[in-house]
C-alpha positions in Angstrom: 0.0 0.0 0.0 1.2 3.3 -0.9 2.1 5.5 1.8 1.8 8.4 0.1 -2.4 8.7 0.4 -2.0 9.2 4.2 0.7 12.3 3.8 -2.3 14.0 2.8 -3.9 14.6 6.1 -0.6 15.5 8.3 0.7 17.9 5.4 -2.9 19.8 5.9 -2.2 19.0 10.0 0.7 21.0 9.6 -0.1 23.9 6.7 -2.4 25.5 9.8 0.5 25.3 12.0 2.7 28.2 12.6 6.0 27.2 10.6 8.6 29.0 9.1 9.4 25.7 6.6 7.4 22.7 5.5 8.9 19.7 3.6 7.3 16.7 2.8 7.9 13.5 0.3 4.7 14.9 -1.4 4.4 16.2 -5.0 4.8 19.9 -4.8 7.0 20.0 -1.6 10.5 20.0 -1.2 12.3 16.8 0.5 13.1 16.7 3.5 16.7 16.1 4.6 18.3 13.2 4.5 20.6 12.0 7.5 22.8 8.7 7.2 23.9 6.4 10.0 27.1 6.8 11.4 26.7 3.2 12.6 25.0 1.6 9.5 25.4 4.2 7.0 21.7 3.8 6.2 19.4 6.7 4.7 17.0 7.9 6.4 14.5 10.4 5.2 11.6 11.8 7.3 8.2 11.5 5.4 7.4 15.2 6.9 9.5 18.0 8.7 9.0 21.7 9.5 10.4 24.4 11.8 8.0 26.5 13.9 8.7 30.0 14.6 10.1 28.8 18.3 12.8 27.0 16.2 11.3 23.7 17.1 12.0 21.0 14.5 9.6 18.2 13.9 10.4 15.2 11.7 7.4 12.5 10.7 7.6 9.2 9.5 3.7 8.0 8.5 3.7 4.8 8.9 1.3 1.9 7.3 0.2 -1.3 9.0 0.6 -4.4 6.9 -2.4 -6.8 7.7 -0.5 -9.6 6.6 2.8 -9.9 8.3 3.3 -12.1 10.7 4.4 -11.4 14.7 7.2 -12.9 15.9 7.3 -12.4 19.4 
């Protein structure tokens, strides 16, 4: 399942917010920044990130449940 559907609603979330900067995997966004692991050297990209006005930063990562995997615990 595409993940991309469900941006939708927490790009809208934050457009009311009060930030200076809004970034988002979305078509007509800019991407967010990209970090890499300085213990795996993996990629990792938040879905969603802004700055508010305090100079908070928030980075979001939507994630989608897949019915059909199994638990291993």
């Amino acid at each position: 399942m595409d993940k991309e559907i469900y941006l939708e609603r927490p790009v809208e979330w934050a457009e009311k917010k009060s930030t200076i900067s809004l970034k988002s995997i979305s078509e007509g966004y800019e991407n967010p920044q990209i970090f890499i692991s300085k213990t795996t050297q993996e990629e990792i990209q938040a879905d969603l990130s802004f700055v508010t006005h305090g100079g908070v930063k928030h980075y979001s990562v939507v994630v989608v449940k897949n019915e059909h995997q199994k638990n291993n615990y």
